[in-house]
N, C-alpha and C positions, 0 to 999 in steps of 0.2 A: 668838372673844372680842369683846364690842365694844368699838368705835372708841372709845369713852370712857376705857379703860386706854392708847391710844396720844397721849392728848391732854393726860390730866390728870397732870402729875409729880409735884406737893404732895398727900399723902395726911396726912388729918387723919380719926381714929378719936373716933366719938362713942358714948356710950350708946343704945341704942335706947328703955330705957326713959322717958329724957329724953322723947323722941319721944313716944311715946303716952302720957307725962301728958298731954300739950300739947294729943296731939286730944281727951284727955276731958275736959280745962279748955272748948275751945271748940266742944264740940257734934258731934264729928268724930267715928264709927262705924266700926272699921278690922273691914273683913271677910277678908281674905287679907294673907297676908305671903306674899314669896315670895324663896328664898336662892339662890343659884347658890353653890359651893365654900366654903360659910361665910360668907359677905357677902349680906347683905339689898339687892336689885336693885331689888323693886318693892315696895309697899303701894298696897292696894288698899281704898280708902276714901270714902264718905258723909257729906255735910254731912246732920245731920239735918232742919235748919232750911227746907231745900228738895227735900231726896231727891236731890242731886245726888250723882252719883258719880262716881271719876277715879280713875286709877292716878298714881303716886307714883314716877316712876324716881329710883333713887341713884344719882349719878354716883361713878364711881371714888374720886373726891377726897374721898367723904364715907365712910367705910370703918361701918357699922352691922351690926352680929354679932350674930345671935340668943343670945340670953340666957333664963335663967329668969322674964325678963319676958314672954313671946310662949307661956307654954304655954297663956293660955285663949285664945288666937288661932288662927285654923286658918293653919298654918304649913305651905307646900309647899315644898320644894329641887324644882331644877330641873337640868336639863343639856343640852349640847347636842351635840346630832350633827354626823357627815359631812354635807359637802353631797351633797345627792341629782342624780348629772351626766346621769341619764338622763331626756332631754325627756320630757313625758306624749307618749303617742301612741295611738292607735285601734289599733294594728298590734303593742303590748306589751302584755299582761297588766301592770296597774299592781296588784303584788300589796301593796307597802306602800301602802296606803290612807291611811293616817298625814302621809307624805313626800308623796305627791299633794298633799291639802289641805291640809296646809300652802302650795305651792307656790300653791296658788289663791288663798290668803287674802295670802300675800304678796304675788301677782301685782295683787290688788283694791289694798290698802291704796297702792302702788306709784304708782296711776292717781290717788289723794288727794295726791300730797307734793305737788302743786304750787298747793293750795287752802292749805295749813299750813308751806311753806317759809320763809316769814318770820315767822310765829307762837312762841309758845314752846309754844302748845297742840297735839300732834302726836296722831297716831290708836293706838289699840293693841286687838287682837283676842284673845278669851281664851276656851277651853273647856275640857273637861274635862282633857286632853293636852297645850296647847299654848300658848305666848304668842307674837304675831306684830306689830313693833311699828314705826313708823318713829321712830328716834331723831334725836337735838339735829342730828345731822350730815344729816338726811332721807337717809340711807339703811334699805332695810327688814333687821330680825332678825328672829331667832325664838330657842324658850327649847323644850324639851320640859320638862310636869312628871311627877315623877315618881310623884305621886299625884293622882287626881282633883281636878278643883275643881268645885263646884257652881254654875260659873256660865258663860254663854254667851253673848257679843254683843260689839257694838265699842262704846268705852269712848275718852274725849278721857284723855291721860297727859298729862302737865307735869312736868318735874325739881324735885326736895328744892329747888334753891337757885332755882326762880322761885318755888318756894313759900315759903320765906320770905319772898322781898323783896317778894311781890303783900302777905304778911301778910293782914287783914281782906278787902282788897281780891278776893283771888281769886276768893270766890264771884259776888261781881257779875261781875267779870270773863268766868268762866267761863260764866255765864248768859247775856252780852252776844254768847261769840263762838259758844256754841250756835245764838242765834238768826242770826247773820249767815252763820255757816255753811249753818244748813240753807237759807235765803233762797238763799244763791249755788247751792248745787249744785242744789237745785229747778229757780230759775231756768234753770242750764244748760241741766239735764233737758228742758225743754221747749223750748228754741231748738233743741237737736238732736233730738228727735223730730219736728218740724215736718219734717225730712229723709230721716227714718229710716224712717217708713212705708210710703214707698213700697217700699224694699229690703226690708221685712220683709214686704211683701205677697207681693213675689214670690219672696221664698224659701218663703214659705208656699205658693204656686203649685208650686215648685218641689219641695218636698218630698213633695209629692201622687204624684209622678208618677216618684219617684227610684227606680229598681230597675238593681244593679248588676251582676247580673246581664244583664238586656236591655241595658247599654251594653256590655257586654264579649260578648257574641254579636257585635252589631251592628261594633264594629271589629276582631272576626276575619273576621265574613263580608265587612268591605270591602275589609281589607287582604287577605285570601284571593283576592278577585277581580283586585284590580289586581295582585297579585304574578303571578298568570297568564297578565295582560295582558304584562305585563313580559317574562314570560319569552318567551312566542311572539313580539315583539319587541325580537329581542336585535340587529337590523342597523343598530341608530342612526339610523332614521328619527324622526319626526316627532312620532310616535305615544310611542315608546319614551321623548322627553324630558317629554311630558305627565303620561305616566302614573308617570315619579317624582315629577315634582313634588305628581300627587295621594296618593301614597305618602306622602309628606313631609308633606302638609297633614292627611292621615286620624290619623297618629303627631303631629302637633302637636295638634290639635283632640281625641285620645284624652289624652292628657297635661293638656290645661287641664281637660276634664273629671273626671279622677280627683283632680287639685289641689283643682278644685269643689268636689267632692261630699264629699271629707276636709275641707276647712274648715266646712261644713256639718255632716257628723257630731260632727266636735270640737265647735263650736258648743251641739249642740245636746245633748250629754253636759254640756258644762256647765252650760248651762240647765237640764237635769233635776234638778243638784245644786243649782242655787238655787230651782228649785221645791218 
């Protein structure tokens, strides 16, 4: 459940319809509502004025119940699941596909709280299945819906009560920290890829030439040999302590390699899902 039920104790129940006279008084286009247990969580709504759009969280304290005002609304309940405790891996068949991405979309949004921790304007991810959201507390949720929504991408959210008290103000507002946003994380963008290219050269070098096969030959046939050295020297000469320690170095140096080439593979499963 979110952290907003554990924070807020005065609960005060409003009309929803209240609500959406107010956006069609000032130009406000609500394209989704969305319920969790009978209480309206999000709206999901358009300034017409500028095509801006933004999600709408209710905080607990604001208690808004779908009513027979929301039926020409596209109106979705939502719910939510177990957490999913089994890390993604290269080595598990990740058959819920669903719980993956999620985990990915939370994982991204996750890498943003620290551009919107002191904002009231936080980030929220929405597709057909799913809402993935960092709330007031900057920690990230999610919502499953329970039927389609027709819409897909990340989307800036604000809470019911900044939205009142921005009043008029919002949309400038909003407009204001779009641009400073996209300015910062651009900027970022480009201070760390001045860094990054060389690392992604040579993974790209690297991936030329990765068969996992030929590295798992290559430290049978080596540990193969030195164990035989080993054994023929079993009188604790000279020889005998060398050849553990290259024992030791061939299991160390096969170890950082398979670490490698799994951080690599993961990688680059990811990548394919952002491509």
């Amino acid at each position: 459940m979110s952290q907003d039920d554990d924070h807020d104790d005065d609960y005060e129940e409003f009309p929803v319809t209240n609500l959406l006279d107010y956006f069609q008084k000032n130009k406000i286009v609500v394209h989704g509502i969305f319920s969790y247990e009978g209480r309206i969580i999000f709206l999901y709504i358009q300034f017409i004025t500028s095509g801006l759009s933004i999600f709408l969280y209710v905080p607990s304290k604001f208690i808004l119940k779908p009513d027979s005002s929301v039926k020409n609304y596209m109106h979705i309940s939502m719910n939510e699941d177990d957490e999913e405790k089994t890390p993604e891996s290269i080595f598990v068949p990740q058959k819920l596909s669903g719980k993956s991405d999620k985990k990915s979309y939370a994982s991204s949004l996750s890498r943003f709280i620290p551009l919107v921790e002191e904002s009231k304007y936080k980030l929220l991810f929405v597709n057909k299945e799913m809402i993935v959201y960092i709330n007031r507390y900057n920690d990230v949720e999610s919502f499953n819906l329970n039927s389609p929504f027709n819409k897909k991408g990340y989307y800036y959210m604000t809470d019911l009560e900044s939205f009142y008290n921005a009043g008029e103000k919002l949309e400038k507002e909003l407009l204001n920290t779009e641009i400073l946003f996209s300015s910062r994380v651009y900027n970022t963008i480009d201070s760390e890829m001045l860094g990054l290219k060389e690392v992604m050269t040579k993974m790209v070098n690297d991936v030329k030439s990765i068969s996992g096969r030929v590295c798992n030959e290559n430290f049978m046939t080596r540990i193969k040999r030195v164990n035989e050295v080993i054994a023929k020297y079993q009188n604790g000469n000279k020889q005998l302590t060398e050849c553990i320690e290259v024992a030791s170095k061939i299991r160390e140096t096969n170890f950082e390699t398979m670490i490698y080439l799994e951080k690599i593979i993961f990688f680059l499963k990811e990548l394919k899902d952002i491509i």
